[in-house]
C-alpha positions in Angstrom: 0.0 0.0 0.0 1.2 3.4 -0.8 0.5 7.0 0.2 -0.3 10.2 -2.1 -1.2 13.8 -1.0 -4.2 14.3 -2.1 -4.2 18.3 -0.8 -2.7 20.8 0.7 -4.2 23.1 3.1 -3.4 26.0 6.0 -5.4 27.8 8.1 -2.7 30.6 8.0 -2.8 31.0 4.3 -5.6 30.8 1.8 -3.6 30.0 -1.7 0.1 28.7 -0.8 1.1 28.6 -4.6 0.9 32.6 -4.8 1.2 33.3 -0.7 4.7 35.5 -0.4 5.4 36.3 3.5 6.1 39.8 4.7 9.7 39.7 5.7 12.5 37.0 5.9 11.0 35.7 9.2 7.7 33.5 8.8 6.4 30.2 9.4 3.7 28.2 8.1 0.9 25.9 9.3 0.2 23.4 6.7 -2.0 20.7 6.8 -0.9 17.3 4.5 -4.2 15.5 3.7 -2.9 12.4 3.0 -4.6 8.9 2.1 -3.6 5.8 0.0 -2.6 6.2 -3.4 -5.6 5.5 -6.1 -8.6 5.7 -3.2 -10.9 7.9 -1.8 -10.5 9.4 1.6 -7.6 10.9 3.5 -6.8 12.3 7.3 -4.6 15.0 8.4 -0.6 15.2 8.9 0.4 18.8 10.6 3.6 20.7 9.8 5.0 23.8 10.4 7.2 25.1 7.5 9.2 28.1 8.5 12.7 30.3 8.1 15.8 30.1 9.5 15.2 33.8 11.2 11.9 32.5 12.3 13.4 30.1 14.3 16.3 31.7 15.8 13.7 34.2 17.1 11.8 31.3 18.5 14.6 30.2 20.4 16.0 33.7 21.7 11.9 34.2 23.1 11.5 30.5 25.0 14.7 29.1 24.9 14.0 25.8 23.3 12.2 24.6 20.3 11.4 21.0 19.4 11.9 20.5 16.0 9.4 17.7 15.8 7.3 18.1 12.5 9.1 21.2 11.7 10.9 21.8 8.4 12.7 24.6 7.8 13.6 26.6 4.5 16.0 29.7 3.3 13.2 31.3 1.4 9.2 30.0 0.9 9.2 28.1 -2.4 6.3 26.7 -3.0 6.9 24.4 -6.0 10.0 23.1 -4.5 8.6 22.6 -0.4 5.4 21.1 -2.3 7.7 19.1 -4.7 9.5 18.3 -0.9 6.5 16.7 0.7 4.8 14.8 -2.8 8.4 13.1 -2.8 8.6 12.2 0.7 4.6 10.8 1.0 4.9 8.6 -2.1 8.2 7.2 -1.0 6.0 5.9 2.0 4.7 2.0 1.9 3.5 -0.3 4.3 1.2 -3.2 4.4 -1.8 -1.6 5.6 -3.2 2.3 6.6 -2.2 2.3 10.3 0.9 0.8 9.6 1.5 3.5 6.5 0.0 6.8 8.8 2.6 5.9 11.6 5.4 6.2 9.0 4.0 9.6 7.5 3.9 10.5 11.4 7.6 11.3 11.2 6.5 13.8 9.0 3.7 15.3 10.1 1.8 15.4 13.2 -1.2 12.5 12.2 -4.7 14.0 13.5 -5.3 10.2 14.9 -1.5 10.2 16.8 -2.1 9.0 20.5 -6.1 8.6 20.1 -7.4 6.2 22.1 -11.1 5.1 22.0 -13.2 6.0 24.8 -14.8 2.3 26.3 -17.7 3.3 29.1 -17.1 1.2 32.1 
């Protein structure tokens, strides 16, 4: 089984193709709605895509900053960061979804990550 993006999407940004930040120092929200390749349906992966400046600020206001799901880049490019992430999710097999989602995990943050289903006593 393989994985494909099947969109994009941030709450920060309404069109990340033509988006263009302010200054030098920015970062990114983005949303990878991912599913298997050649099927309907897919859940979330969150990211944060953001500068080198961005970050260094980060760490001079609260001192440390886990990279986890981070990804950091000179200038925003979208064709090449959303070349980036297509490149990385198809890359991506397993033998079946949970197995696949836990792998994309290391890229993004996957909605369903520690959810455990509620049993009533």
């Amino acid at each position: 089984m393989k994985a494909e993006i099947k969109e994009f999407h941030s709450p920060d940004v309404d069109d990340l193709a033509s988006w263009r930040p302010e200054t030098e120092s920015f970062q990114v929200f983005i949303q990878l709605l991912i599913g298997t390749k050649g099927e309907r349906g897919e859940e979330a992966f969150n990211l944060l895509v953001c500068s080198p400046s961005w970050l260094a600020e980060e760490v001079r206001k609260v001192g440390v900053v886990d990279g986890r799901h981070m990804f950091v880049v000179d200038t925003w490019n979208w064709p090449v960061i959303s070349r980036y992430f297509r490149r990385r999710v198809t890359n991506v097999e397993a033998e079946d979804w949970d197995s696949l989602a836990l792998i994309l995990g290391r890229i993004g943050m996957w909605e369903y990550e520690d959810y455990k289903e509620y049993v009533p006593d």
